[in-house]
Structures are given as C-alpha cells and as structure tokens.
KOLTI-718352 format. One record per atom (N, C-alpha, C, CB): residue in three letters; atom name; x, y, z. Coordinates in steps of 0.2 Angstrom, whole numbers, plus 2048, in hexadecimal, padded with zeros to 3 digits. Glycine has a CB too. Example, Ala and Ser with C-alpha at 12.3 -4.5 7.8 and 13.67 -1.06 7.14 Angstrom:
BEGIN
VONU|ALA|N|842|7E4|827
VONU|ALA|CA|83E|7EA|827
VONU|ALA|C|842|7F0|827
VONU|ALA|CB|839|7EA|82D
VONU|SER|N|840|7F5|823
VONU|SER|CA|844|7FB|824
VONU|SER|C|840|800|827
VONU|SER|CB|846|7FD|81D
This chain:
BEGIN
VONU|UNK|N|EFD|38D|699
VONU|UNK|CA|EFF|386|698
VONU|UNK|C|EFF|383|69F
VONU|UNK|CB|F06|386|694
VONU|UNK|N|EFB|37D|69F
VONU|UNK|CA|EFF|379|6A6
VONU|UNK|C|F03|377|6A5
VONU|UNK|CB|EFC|374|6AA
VONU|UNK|N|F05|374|6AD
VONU|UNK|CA|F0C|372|6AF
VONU|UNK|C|F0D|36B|6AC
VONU|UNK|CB|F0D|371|6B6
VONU|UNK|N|F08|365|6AA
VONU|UNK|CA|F07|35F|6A8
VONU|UNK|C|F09|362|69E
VONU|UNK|CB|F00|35C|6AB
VONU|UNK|N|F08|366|69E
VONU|UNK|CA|F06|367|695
VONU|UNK|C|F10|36C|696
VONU|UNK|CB|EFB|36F|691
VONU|UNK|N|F11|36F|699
VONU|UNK|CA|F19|372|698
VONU|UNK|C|F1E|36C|69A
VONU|UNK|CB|F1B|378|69E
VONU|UNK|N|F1C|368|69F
VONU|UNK|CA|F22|365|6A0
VONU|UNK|C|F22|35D|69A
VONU|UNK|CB|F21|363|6A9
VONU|UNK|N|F1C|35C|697
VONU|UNK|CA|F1B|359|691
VONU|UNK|C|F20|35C|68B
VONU|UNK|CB|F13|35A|68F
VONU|UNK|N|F20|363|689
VONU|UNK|CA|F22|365|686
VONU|UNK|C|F29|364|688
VONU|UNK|CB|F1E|36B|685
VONU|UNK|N|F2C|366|68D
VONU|UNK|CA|F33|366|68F
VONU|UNK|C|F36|360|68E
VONU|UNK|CB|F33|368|698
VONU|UNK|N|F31|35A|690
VONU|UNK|CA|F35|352|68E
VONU|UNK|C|F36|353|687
VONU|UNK|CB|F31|34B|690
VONU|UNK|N|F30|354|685
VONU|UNK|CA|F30|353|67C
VONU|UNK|C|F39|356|67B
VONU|UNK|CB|F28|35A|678
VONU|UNK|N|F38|35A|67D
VONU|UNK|CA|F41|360|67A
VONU|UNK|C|F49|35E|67D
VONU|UNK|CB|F40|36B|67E
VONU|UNK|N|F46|35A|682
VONU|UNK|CA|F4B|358|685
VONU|UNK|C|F4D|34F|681
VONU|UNK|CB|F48|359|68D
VONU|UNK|N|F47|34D|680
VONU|UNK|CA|F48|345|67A
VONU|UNK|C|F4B|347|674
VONU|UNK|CB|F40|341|676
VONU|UNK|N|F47|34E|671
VONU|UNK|CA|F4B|34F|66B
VONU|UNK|C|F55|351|66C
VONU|UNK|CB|F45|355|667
VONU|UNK|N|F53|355|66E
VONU|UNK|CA|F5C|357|670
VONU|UNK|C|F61|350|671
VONU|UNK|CB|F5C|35C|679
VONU|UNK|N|F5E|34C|676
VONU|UNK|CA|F61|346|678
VONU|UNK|C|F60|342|671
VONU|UNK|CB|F5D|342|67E
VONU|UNK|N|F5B|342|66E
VONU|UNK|CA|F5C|33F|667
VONU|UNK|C|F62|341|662
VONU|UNK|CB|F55|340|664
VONU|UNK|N|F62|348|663
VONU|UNK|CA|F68|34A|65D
VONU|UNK|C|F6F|34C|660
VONU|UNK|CB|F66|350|659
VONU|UNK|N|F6C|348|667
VONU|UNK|CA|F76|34C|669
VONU|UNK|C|F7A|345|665
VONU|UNK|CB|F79|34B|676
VONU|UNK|N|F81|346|665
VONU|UNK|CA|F83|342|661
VONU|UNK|C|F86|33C|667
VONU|UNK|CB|F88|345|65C
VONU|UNK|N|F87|335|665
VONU|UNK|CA|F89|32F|66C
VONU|UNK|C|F8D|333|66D
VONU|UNK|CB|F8D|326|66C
VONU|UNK|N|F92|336|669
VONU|UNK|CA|F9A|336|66F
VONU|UNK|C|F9C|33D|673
VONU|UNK|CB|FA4|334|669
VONU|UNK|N|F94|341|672
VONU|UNK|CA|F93|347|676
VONU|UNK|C|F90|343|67E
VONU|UNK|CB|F8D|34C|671
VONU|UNK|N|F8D|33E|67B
VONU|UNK|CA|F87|33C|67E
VONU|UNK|C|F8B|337|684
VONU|UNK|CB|F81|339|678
VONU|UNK|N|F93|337|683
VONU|UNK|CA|F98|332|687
VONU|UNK|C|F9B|335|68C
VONU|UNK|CB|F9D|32F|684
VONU|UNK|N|F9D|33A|686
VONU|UNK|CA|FA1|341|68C
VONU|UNK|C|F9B|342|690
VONU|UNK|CB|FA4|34B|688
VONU|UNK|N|F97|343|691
VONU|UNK|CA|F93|348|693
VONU|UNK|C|F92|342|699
VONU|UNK|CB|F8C|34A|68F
VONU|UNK|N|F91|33B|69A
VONU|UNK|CA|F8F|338|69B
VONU|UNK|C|F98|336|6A1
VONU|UNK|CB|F8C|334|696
VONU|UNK|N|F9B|337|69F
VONU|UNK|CA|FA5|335|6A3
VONU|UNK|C|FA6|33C|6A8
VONU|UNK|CB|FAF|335|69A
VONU|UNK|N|FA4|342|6A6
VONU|UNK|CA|FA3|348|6A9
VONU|UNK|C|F9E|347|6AE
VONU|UNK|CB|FA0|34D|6A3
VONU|UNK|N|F98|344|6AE
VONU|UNK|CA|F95|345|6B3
VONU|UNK|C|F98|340|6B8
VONU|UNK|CB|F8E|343|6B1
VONU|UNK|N|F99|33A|6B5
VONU|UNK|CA|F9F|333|6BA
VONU|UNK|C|FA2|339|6BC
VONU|UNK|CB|FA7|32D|6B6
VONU|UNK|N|FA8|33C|6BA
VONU|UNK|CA|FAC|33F|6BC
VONU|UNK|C|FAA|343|6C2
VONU|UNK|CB|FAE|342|6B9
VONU|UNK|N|FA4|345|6C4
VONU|UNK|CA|FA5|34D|6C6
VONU|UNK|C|FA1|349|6CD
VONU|UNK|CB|FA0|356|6C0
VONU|UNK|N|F9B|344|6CC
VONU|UNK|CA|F9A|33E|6CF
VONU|UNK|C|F9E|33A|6D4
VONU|UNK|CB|F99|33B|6CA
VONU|UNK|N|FA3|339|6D3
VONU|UNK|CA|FAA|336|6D6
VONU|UNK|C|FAD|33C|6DA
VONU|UNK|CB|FAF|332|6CF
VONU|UNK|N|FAF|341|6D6
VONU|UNK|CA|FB2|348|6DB
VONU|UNK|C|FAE|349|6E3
VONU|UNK|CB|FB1|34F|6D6
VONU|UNK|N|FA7|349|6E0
VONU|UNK|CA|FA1|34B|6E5
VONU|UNK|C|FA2|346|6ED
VONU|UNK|CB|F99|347|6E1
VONU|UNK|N|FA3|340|6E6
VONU|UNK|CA|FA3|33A|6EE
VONU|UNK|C|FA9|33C|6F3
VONU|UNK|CB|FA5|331|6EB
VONU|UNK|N|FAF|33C|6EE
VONU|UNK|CA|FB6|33C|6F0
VONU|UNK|C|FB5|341|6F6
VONU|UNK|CB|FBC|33F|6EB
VONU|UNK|N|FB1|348|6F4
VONU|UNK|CA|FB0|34B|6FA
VONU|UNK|C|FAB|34B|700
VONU|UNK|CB|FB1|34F|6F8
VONU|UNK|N|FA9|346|6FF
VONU|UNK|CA|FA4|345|705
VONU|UNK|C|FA8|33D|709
VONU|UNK|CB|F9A|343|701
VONU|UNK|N|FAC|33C|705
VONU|UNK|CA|FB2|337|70B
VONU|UNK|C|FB6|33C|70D
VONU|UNK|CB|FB8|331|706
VONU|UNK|N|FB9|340|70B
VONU|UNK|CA|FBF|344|70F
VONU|UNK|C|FBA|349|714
VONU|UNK|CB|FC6|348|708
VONU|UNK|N|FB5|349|713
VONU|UNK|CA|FB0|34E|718
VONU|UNK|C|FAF|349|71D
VONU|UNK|CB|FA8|351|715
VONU|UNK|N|FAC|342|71B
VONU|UNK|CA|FAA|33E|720
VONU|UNK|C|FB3|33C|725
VONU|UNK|CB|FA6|337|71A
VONU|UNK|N|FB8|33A|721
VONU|UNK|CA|FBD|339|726
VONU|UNK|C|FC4|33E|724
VONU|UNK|CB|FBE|331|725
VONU|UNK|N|FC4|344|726
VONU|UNK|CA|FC5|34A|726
VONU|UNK|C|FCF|349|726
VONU|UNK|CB|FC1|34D|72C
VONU|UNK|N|FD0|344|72D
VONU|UNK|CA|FD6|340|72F
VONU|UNK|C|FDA|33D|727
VONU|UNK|CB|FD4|33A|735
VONU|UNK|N|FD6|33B|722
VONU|UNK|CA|FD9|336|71D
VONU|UNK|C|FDD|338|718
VONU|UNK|CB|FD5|334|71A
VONU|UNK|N|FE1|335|718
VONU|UNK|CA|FE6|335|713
VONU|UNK|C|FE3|336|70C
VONU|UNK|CB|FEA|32E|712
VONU|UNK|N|FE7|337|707
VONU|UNK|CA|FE5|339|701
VONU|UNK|C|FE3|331|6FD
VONU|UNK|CB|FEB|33D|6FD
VONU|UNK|N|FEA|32D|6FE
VONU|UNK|CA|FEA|325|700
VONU|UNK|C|FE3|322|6FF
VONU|UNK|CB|FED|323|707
VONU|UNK|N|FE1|323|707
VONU|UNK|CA|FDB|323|70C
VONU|UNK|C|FD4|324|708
VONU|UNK|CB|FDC|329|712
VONU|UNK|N|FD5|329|705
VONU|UNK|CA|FCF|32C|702
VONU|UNK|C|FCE|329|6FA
VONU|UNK|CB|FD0|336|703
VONU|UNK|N|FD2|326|6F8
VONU|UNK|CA|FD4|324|6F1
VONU|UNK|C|FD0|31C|6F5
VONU|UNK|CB|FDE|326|6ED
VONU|UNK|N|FD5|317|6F8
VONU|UNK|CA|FD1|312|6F9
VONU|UNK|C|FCA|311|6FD
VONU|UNK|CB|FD5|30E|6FB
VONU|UNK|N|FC7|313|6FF
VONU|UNK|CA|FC1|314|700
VONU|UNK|C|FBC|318|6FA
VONU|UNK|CB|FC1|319|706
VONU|UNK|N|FBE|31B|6F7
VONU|UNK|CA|FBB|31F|6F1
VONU|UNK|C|FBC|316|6ED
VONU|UNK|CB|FC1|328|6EE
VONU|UNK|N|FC1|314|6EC
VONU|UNK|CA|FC0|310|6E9
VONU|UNK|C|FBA|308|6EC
VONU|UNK|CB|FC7|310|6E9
VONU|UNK|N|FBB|307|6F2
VONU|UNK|CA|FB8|304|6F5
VONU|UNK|C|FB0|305|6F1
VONU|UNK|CB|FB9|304|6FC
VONU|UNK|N|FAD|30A|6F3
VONU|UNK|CA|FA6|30E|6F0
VONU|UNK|C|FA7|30C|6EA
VONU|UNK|CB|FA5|316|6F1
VONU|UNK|N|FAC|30F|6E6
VONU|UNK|CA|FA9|30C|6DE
VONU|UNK|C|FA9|305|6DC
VONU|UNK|CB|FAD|30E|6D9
VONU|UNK|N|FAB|300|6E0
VONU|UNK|CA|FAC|2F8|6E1
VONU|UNK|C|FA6|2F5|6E3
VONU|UNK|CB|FB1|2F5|6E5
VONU|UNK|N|FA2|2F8|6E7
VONU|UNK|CA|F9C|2F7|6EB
VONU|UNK|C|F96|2F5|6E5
VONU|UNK|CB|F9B|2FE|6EF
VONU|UNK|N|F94|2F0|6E4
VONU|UNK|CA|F8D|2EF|6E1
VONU|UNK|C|F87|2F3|6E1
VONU|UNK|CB|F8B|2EA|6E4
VONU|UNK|N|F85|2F4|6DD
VONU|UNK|CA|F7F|2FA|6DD
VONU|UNK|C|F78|2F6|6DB
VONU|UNK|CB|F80|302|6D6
C-alpha cells in the first residue's frame, strides 16, 4: 500500500470516528485540550520570568489570553 492510499485511508477513519463521536464528547475533548493548552503556556511564562509571582504569572497569562489572534 502507498503512503498517499494509507494516509487516505487513515482520514477516511478518523471522519468517520469524528462523525460518531457524540457533541458533548466532542466539547470535553475540545475544554481538555484548552486546558492543558493554557497549563503549557502558564509554563513557558514562569520559565520565561522565573522571579514571578503566582499573581505575576496569572496576569500575564491572562494578558496572552486577551491578546487578538
């Protein structure tokens, strides 16, 4: 099998799954990733400014999520 015909096959399984997951699986799953998303950051501020308050690291964390994307 090639890689264009497996990785075809792989989307195909991955639409269907996505098709029958249920929404409010499909939310958690979605606030879980926020979640773990936002921890990630939290720790690349307290890595970046090492000195900071918990405070410190909460309103900057905050700033980022306020920030326009």
């Amino acid at each position: 099998m090639c890689y264009s015909t497996t990785m075809d096959a792989l989307r195909r399984d991955d639409i269907a799954i996505a098709r029958s997951t249920p929404t409010g699986e499909k939310l958690a799953q979605a606030l879980e990733l926020m979640r773990l998303g936002i921890a990630v950051k939290r720790e690349q501020i307290q890595s970046k400014f090492p000195g900071a308050t918990g405070t410190e690291v909460d309103g900057l964390l905050r700033d980022w999520l306020a920030e326009p994307r």
